[in-house]
C-alpha positions in Angstrom: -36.6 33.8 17.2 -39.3 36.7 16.9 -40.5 35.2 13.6 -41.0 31.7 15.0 -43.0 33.2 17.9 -45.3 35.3 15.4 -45.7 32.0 13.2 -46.7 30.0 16.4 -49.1 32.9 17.0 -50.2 32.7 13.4 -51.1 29.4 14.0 -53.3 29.5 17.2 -55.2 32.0 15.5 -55.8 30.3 12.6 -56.3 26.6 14.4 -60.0 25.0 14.3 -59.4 24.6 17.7 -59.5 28.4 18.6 -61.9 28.9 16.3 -64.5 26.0 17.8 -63.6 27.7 21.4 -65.1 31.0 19.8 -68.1 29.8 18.3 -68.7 27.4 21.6 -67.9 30.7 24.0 -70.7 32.8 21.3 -73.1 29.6 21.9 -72.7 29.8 26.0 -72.9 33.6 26.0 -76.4 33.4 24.1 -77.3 30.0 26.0 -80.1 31.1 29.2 -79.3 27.3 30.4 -75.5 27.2 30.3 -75.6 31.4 32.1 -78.0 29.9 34.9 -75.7 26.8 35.4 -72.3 29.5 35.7 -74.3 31.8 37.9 -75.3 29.0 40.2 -71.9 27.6 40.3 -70.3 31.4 40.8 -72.6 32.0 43.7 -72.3 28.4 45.5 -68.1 28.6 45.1 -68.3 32.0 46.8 -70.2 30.5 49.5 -67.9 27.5 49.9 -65.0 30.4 49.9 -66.6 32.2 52.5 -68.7 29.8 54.7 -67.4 26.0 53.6 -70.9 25.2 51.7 -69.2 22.3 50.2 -72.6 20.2 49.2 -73.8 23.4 47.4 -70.7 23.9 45.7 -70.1 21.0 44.4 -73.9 19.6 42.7 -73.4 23.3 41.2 -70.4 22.0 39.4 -71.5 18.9 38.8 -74.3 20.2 37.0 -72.2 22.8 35.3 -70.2 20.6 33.4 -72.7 18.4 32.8 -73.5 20.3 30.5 -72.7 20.0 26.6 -71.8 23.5 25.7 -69.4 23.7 28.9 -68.2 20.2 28.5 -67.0 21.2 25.3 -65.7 24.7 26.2 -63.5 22.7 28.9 -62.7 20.1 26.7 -61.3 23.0 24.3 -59.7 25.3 26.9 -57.6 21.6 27.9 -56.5 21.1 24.5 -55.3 24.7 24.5 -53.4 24.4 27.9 -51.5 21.5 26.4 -50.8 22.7 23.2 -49.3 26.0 25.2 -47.3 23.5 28.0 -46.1 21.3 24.9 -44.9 25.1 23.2 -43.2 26.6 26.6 -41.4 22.9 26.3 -39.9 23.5 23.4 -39.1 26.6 23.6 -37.1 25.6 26.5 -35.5 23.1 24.8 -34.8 26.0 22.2 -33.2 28.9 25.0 -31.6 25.9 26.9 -29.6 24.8 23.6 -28.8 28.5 22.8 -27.8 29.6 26.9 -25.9 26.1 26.9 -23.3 27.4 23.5 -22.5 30.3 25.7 
């Protein structure tokens, strides 16, 4: 079971997906546009948290992921989420099978 989960491990890290999500994360980190746009959107969420601002909160994300580099970064981080949800699934199926024989 260990060895499957190192091989599945093996695998993300070695998947163009993972690998685009890096290079996108490098391109944001280096991107003055894309850290204004997260800044803006960090500061208007914490005043809809705090005070309700909902118009301010949301044209801050609307402009957020209007942009490419973070439409793409969400795009990857999706692709991700389901590749873990359709793992956890089958390792469920996997556990269930092997609690089920006992």
């Amino acid at each position: 079971m260990m060895e499957k989960v190192y091989q599945i491990i093996d695998e993300i890290d070695n998947d163009n997906i993972r690998k685009r999500l890096d290079k996108v994360k490098l391109k944001i980190k280096n991107s003055n546009e894309a850290k204004k746009l997260i800044k803006k959107f960090e500061e208007a969420k914490e005043l809809y948290e705090k005070y309700n601002y909902k118009d301010d909160f949301v044209k801050a994300k609307s402009n957020l992921i209007k942009n490419e580099l973070i439409k793409e970064y969400l795009d990857l981080q999706n692709k991700i989420n389901l590749f873990s949800v359709q793992i956890n699934s089958r390792i469920n199926k996997i556990t269930k099978g092997i609690t089920d024989k006992k």
